[in-house]
Each structure stands twice: as structure tokens, then as C-alpha cells.
C-alpha positions in Angstrom: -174.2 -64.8 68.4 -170.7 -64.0 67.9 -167.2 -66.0 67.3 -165.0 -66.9 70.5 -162.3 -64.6 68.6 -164.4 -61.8 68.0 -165.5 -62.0 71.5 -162.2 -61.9 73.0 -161.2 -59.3 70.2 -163.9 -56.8 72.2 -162.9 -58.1 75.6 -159.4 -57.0 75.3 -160.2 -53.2 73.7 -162.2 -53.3 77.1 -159.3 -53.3 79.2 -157.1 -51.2 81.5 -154.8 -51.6 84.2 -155.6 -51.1 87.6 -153.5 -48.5 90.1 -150.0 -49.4 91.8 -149.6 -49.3 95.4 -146.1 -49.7 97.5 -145.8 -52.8 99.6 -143.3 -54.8 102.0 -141.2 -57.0 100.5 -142.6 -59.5 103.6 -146.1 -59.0 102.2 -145.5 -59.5 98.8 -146.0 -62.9 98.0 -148.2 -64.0 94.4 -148.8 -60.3 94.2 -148.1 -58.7 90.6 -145.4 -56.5 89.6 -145.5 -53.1 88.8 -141.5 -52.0 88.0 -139.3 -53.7 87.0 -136.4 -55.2 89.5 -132.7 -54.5 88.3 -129.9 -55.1 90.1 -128.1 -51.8 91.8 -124.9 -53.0 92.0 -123.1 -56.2 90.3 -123.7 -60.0 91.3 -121.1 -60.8 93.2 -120.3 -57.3 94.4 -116.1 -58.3 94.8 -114.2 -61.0 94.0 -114.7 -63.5 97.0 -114.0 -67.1 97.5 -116.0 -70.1 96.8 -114.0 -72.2 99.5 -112.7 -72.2 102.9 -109.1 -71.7 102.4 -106.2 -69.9 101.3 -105.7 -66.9 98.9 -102.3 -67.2 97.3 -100.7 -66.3 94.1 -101.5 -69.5 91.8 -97.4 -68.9 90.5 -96.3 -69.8 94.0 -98.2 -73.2 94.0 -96.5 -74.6 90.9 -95.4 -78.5 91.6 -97.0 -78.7 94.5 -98.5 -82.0 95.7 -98.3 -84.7 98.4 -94.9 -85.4 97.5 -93.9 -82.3 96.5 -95.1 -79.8 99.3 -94.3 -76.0 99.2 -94.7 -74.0 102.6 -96.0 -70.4 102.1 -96.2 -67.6 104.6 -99.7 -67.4 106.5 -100.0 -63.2 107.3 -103.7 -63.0 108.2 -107.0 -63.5 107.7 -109.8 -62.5 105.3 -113.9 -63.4 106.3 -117.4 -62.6 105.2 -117.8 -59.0 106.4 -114.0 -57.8 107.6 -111.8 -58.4 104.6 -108.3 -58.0 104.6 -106.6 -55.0 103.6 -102.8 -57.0 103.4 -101.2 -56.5 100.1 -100.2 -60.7 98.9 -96.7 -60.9 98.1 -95.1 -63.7 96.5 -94.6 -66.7 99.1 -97.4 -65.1 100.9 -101.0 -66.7 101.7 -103.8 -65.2 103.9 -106.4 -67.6 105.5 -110.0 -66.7 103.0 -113.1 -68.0 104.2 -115.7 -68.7 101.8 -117.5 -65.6 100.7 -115.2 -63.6 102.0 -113.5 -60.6 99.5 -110.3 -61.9 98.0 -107.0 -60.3 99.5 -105.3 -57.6 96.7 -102.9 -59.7 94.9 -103.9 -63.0 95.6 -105.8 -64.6 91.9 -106.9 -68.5 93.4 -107.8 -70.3 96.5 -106.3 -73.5 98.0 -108.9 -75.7 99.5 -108.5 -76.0 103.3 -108.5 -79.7 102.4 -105.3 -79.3 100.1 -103.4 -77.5 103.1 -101.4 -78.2 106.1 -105.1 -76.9 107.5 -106.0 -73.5 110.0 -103.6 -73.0 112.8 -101.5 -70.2 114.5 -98.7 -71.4 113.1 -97.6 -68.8 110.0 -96.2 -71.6 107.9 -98.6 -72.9 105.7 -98.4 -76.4 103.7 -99.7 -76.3 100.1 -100.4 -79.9 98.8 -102.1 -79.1 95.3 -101.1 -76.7 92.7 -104.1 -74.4 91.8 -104.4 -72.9 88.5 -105.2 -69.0 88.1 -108.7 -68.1 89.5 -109.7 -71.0 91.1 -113.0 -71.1 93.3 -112.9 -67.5 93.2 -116.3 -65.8 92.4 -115.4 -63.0 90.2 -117.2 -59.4 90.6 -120.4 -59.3 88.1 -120.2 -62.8 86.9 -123.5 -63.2 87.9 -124.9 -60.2 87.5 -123.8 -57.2 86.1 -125.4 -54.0 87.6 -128.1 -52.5 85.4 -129.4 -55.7 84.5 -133.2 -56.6 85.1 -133.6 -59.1 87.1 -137.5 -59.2 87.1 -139.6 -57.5 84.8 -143.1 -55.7 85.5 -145.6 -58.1 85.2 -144.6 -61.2 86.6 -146.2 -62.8 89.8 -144.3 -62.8 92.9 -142.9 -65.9 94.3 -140.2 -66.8 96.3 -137.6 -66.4 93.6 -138.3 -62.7 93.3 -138.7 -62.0 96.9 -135.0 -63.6 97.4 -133.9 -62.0 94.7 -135.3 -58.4 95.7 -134.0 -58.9 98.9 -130.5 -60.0 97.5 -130.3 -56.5 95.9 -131.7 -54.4 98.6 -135.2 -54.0 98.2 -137.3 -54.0 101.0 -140.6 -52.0 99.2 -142.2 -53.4 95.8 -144.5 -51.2 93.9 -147.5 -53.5 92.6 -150.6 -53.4 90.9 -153.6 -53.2 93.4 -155.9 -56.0 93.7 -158.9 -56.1 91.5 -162.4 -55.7 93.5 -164.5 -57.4 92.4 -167.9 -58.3 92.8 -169.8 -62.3 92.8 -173.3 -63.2 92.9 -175.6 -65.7 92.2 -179.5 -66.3 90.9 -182.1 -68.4 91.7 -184.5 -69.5 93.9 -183.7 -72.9 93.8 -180.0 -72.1 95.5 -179.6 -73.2 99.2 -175.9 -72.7 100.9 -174.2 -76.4 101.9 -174.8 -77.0 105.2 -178.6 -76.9 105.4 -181.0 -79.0 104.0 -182.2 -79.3 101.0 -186.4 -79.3 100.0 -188.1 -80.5 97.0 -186.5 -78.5 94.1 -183.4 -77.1 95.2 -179.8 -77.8 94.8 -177.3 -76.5 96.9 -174.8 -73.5 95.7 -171.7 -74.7 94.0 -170.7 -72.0 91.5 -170.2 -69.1 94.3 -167.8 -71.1 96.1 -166.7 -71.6 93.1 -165.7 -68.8 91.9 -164.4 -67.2 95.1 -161.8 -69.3 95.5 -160.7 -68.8 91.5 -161.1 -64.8 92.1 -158.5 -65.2 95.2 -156.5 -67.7 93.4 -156.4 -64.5 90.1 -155.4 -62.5 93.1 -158.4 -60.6 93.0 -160.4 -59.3 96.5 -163.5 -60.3 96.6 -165.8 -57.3 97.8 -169.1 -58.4 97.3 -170.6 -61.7 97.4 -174.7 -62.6 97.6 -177.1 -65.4 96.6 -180.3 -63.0 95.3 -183.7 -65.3 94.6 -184.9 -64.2 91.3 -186.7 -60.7 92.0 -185.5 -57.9 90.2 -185.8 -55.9 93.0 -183.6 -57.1 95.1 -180.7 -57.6 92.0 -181.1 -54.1 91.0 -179.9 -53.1 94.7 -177.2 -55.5 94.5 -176.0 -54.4 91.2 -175.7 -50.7 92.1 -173.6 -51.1 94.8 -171.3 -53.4 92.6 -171.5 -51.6 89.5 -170.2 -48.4 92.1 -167.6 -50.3 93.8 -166.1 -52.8 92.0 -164.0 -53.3 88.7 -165.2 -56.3 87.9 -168.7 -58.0 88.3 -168.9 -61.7 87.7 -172.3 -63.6 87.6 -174.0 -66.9 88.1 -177.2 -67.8 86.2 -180.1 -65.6 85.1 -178.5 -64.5 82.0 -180.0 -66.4 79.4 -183.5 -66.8 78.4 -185.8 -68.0 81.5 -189.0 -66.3 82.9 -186.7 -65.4 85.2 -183.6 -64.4 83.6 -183.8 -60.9 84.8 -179.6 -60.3 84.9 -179.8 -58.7 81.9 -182.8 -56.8 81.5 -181.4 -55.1 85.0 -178.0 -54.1 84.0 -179.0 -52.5 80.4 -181.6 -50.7 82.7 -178.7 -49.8 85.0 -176.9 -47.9 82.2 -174.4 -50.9 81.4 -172.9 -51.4 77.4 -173.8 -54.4 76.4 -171.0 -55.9 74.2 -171.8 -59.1 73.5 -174.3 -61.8 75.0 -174.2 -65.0 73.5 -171.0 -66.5 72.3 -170.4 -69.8 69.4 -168.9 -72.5 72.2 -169.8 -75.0 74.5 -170.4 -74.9 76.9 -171.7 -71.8 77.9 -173.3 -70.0 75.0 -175.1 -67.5 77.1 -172.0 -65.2 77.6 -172.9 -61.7 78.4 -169.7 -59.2 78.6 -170.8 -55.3 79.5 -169.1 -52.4 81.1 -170.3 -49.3 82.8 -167.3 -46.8 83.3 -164.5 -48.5 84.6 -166.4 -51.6 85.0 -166.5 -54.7 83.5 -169.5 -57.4 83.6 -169.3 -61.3 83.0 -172.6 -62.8 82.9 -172.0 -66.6 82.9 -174.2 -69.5 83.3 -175.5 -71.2 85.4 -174.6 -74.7 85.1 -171.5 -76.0 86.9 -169.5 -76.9 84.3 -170.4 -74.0 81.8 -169.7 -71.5 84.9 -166.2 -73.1 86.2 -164.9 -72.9 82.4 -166.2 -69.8 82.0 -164.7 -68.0 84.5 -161.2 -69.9 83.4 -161.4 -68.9 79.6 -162.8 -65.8 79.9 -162.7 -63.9 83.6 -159.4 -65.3 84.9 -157.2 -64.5 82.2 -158.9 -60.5 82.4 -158.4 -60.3 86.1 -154.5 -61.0 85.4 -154.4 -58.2 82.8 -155.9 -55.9 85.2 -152.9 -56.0 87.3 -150.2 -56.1 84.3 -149.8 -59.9 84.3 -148.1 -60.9 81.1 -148.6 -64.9 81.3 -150.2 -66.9 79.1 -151.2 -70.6 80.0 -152.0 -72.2 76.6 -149.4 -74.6 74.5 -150.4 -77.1 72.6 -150.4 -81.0 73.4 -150.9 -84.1 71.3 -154.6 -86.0 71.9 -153.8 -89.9 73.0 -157.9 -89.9 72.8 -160.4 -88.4 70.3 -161.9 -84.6 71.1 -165.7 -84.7 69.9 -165.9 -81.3 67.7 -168.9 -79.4 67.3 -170.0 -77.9 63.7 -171.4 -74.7 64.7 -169.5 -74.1 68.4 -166.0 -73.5 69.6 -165.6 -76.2 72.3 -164.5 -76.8 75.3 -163.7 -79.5 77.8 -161.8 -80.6 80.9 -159.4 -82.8 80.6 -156.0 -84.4 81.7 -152.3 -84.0 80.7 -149.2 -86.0 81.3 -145.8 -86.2 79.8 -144.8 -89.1 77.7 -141.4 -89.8 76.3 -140.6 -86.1 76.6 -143.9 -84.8 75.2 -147.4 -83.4 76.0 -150.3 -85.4 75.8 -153.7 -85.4 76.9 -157.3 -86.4 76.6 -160.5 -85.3 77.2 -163.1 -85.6 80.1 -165.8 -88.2 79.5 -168.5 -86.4 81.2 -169.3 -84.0 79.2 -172.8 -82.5 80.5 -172.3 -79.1 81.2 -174.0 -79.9 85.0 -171.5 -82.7 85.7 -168.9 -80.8 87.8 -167.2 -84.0 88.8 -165.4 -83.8 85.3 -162.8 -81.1 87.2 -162.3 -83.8 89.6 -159.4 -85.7 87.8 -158.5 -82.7 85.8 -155.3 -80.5 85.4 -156.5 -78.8 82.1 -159.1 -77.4 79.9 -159.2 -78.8 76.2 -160.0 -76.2 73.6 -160.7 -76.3 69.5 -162.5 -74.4 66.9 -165.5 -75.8 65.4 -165.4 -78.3 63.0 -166.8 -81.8 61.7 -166.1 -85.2 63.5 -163.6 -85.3 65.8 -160.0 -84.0 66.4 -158.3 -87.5 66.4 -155.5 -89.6 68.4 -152.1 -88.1 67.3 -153.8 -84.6 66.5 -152.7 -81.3 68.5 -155.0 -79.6 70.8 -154.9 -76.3 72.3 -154.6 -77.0 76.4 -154.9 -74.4 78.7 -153.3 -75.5 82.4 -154.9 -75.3 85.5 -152.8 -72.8 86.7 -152.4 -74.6 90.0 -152.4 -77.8 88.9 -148.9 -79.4 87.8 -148.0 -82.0 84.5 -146.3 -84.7 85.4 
């Protein structure tokens, strides 16, 4: 049995990054970047205005007010998309609508509101004096061009696609999905839907871990419930350990008559790494790889498997595609976290913010088969071993649920 450092320690010398593939900027949402987004040209590109209004020369508007009104000469008409190509002279003004390019000569912008307002007429009244640059947005105050905007690695959300599509890109290079493979032992497993007979529970973990696989971004390629014959898992297995990157399992890893995950994939040419792990829950922790492969053998009670896969799958599938996150701070504990002596442990929990801080506590089911104990969570709760109990006032490690908000 072997530390939770060590293990990750081998986990991560495991690793590689999976292949790029080019993609429409429509169909790029939560995928994972593989380039880094920098900005072709400067943010804004010209000097344009902030306001409907008037460009003038900010000399010609000195003194003016509601009692003291200066007239200037209106001689045409800059917009979004046909700016003007009129050279401003002094006592000059040309109509500027708001993000339209500032006329040569002209260094500030009268509000519409501050005028004698649009008309035909050419003679223009200024009510405000406007100091030099005034609502103008000034070329690469933003953004200068060269600068990264997004860097490889990050997930893609809305931000990034308006901000790709700001700059001109309509194609994002990103890392391909990881494939991976799910399954499930026992003869006691029935789906939901049917009924259940004298011994058998229905299968939780499966659904369980499908919709955390899609959530990593991975695509789930194969997905089975096999009764415990080692027949029918060594088929399974070879078409997963062929086709897949990363094979995740339910149950039949640890110790049981029929425990036959691991006997099958040492006889299938898979390097074991590592198979049982100091923490709870979930001590029965088998990490392998065959090639370009890597194996996660977790148990098979709920809670054990759900954590699992969040400590120790989830965070892998994210590396696969480059993902540079990391989801652990630290928080103070507003109730005691029971420590074990000879285990790293781990338990759901909740987290809130309280007078500008992080605080949380633990679950208080703490059976590794009570599954409700996600129910109210937003967090996992995390410490090294130790004697006692971590208590009120202490910091924790907290790793978020990475949909779940802290409010």
C-alpha cells in the first residue's frame, strides 16, 4: 500500500497529451485549447468614439456652456463602417456616431446631449466645453496587437469564443476528446428501471461516472455492466485496452472470490503501477497502463467510486487535453474533520462564504455506500493522516465541484 503522494507522483510520469484537431469556432464550446489566442491587430483597431456626437477640436470648445454657447461649423458625417475622410479645421465639427473612427484632426467628442442636437442645419451649438480626448476610444488601449489573449490550455467558454471571434478567428485548434472506456462488475447490478430480486441493487456508479467523463469532456466509447465471469471481462477489456486512452472501472478490484479485474488485465499485458492506496475511502486503487493506455480500477461502493473518479480520473482526463486548472484552495473548517491515523481522507462536504472568507464542513454520512452525502454537496474535503481531528478554525484542503458554485 502506497502514499496518496506517491501515488499521484506515478500517475503524473504516466501521462501525455492527447492529439489536436481544428474546429469551428460555433462548435467550440467547454472544448480545450490547443494554441494560444493573440490578438492580430490592436483593441480598438482606430481611434473611435464612445458617444453619439460631435468630433471637434477640444481648443474650439473653451467657455462653452448654457450661457455661454459657441456655434461650430457641421461639414459631415462620420459612422461605424464609412468614416470620414474631412480634414477638422478649427471652428469645424463633423457629426461622429458612436464607434465610428474619429475624423483627422478632431481630439474629443461633444455628447449629442451637450449640442444644439442632429439636423441639416451646418451650424452646430456646443453647450459644454470638453477637455482633450474625451469619450474617444484610443487605438490599442485595450489591446495591443501581439498580446495573448487566451493561452493554450484553458476551457472554452463564452468569453473566449467572443473574444476569438472579436479578433477574427473562425477555426480553433483543440485537443481531441479523450476516449474512454466504463464498465462495471457484479452480478448483483440491475439497470434502474426494472425490478429488483432478492440480492441485487440497482447500478448507480456507471451513470455515475458517464455523466462526470462528459462533464471532463471526455467521449465515452465504451460502456457495459459484465456479471462476474472472466470470460466475458477479458472480451470487454480487449476491445477497450485497443480503443480507448483511458479505462475506468467499477468494482471487482479488490479482494473477493470474484474480484477478477485484476487478475484479467495483468493477464492482458497491462503494468500494474500501483493497487492499493493509504485513504479513505477507497483503498482498493489500481492505476495500470498498456501502451498509450491508462487503467483506473476503483471501487465499488458509491461513495468510494464518485470520489474516486474526482481525485484521481477527473483531474487526468483534463491533463490529457492540456488543461492547466487546478480546483483545490484551502478553506477554514466551521466543524471538526474526523482524521484517520494510518489513511489520507476524504469526504464530501459543503462550502460557503462568510465575512469575505471560505469555510466549510464536512458531510455527516460518512459510509463509503451512503451516496446521498453528494446530495447537499459542492465540495470534497481532503487531509493527510493524522490523530483526532482537524478542528473548528483549522484549514482544510477543498477541492470544488467543478460545477457546483460558493456562495
Amino acid at each position: 500500500m502506497i502514499s496518496v503522494q506517491d501515488a499521484n507522483a506515478i500517475i503524473q510520469k504516466q501521462l501525455f497529451e492527447l492529439d489536436t484537431e481544428i474546429i469551428d469556432l460555433n462548435n467550440s464550446s467547454d472544448r480545450i485549447l490547443a494554441q494560444d489566442i493573440s490578438a492580430n491587430f490592436p483593441s480598438p483597431k482606430f481611434d473611435n468614439s464612445a458617444m453619439d456626437g460631435f468630433a471637434v477640436k477640444s481648443k474650439d470648445t473653451i467657455g462653452a456652456s448654457q450661457n455661454n454657447i459657441i456655434t461650430l461649423k457641421n461639414i459631415g458625417l462620420s459612422s461605424a463602417g464609412m468614416p470620414s475622410d474631412l480634414n477638422l479645421k478649427p471652428g469645424e465639427c463633423i457629426q461622429c456616431m458612436t464607434g465610428a473612427k474619429i475624423p483627422n484632426g478632431a481630439d474629443a467628442i461633444v455628447m449629442v446631449e451637450d449640442s444644439s442636437g442632429f439636423s441639416d442645419n451646418q451650424n452646430v451649438q456646443i453647450m459644454k466645453q470638453v477637455d482633450k480626448g474625451i469619450h474617444i476610444r484610443f487605438k490599442g488601449e485595450e489591446i495591443k496587437k501581439g498580446d495573448i489573449l487566451v493561452r493554450r490550455g484553458n476551457q472554452i467558454t463564452t468569453s473566449e469564443i467572443g473574444a476569438s471571434a472579436t479578433f477574427g478567428y473562425n477555426e480553433l485548434i483543440i485537443s481531441k476528446k479523450p476516449k474512454v472506456a466504463i464498465f462495471g462488475t457484479g452480478n448483483e447490478l440491475v439497470e434502474p428501471g426494472k425490478d429488483l430480486k432478492e440480492g441485487e441493487i440497482y447500478n448507480s456508479n456507471l451513470f455515475v461516472f458517464a455523466d462526470l467523463a462528459q462533464k471532463a469532456g471526455a467521449e465515452i466509447l465504451i460502456r457495459n455492466i459484465i456479471k462476474d465471469d472472466k470470460s466475458s471481462l477479458k472480451s470487454f477489456l480487449i476491445k477497450a485496452l485497443e480503443s480507448c486512452d483511458v479505462v475506468i472501472s467499477s468494482g471487482g478490484i479488490s479482494m473477493g472470490r470474484y474480484d477478477y479485474v485484476r487478475e484479467v488485465l495483468i493477464e492482458l499485458g497491462v503494468k500494474e503501477h500501483f493497487w492499493k492506496v493509504a485513504q479513505k475511502p477507497g483503498k482498493p486503487l489500481f492505476f495500470g497502463t498498456k501502451k498509450n493506455t491508462l487503467i483506473f480500477g476503483l471501487p465499488g461502493n458509491p461513495v468510494s467510486s464518485y470520489i474516486g473518479f474526482m481525485i484521481w480520473v477527473w483531474p487526468i482526463l483534463r491533463k490529457l487535453m492540456g488543461s492547466k486548472e487546478t480546483s483545490t484552495i484551502k478553506a477554514i473548517l466551521a466543524e471538526p474533520f474526523p482524521l484517520e491515523k494510518f489513511k489520507y481522507r476524504f469526504l464530501f462536504g459543503k462550502a460557503w462564504i462568510e465575512k469575505g472568507e471560505i469555510k466549510c464542513k464536512p458531510s455527516t454520512k460518512v459510509g463509503s455506500h451512503m451516496l446521498t452525502s453528494a446530495l447537499e454537496s459542492n465540495c470534497i474535503l481532503s487531509s493527510d493522516k493524522g490523530e483526532g481531528s482537524l478542528n473548528q478554525g483549522e484549514f482544510i484542503d477543498l477541492h470544488i465541484l467543478p460545477w457546483k458554485t460558493i456562495k
